[in-house]
N, C-alpha and C positions, 0 to 999 in steps of 0.2 A: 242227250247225245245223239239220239236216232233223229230228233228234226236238223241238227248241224250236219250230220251226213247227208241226210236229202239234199239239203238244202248247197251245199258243195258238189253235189253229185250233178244237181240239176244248173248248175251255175257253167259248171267245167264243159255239159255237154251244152249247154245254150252257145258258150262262147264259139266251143269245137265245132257247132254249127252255122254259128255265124260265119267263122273264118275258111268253115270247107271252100269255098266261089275259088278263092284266093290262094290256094293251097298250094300251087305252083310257084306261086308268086314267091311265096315265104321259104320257099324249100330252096330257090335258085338266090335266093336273099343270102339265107341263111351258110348258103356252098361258099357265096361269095365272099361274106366273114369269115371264113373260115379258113379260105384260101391265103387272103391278105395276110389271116394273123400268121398260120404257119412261113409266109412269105417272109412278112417282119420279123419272125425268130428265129430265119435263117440269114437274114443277113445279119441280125445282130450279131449271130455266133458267128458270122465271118470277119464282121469285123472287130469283134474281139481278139479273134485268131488270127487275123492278119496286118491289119493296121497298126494296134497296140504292141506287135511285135517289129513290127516297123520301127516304130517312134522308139521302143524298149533300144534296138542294135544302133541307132542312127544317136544317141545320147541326150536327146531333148527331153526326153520324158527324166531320166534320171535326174538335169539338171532340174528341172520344175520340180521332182519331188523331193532334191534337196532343199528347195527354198523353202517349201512347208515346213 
């Protein structure tokens, strides 16, 4: 058990040193994922809330999902 900890221990900071140079790099990566996704989950709930309510008043949707 004690050589599996080293051995994790010494992996996690080789890697963590590898990737220091670049640490910028990944921090502005990683904003930018994060940006998009809460992007995409805001328009999804808009267009939930507003399209689907559209199609709901305007009667196309009722009609399609009387044909199902």
């Amino acid at each position: 058990m004690y050589y599996l900890k080293n051995l994790l221990i010494g992996l996690a900071t080789s890697v963590a040193a590898y990737l220091n140079p670049i640490s910028g790099d990944i921090k502005s990566l990683l904003l930018c994922l994060q940006l998009t996704s809460y992007s995409a989950y805001w328009l999804g709930c808009w267009f939930i809330t507003k399209v689907l309510a559209l199609k709901r008043r305007s009667g196309a949707f009722l009609k399609r999902w009387r044909s199902l």
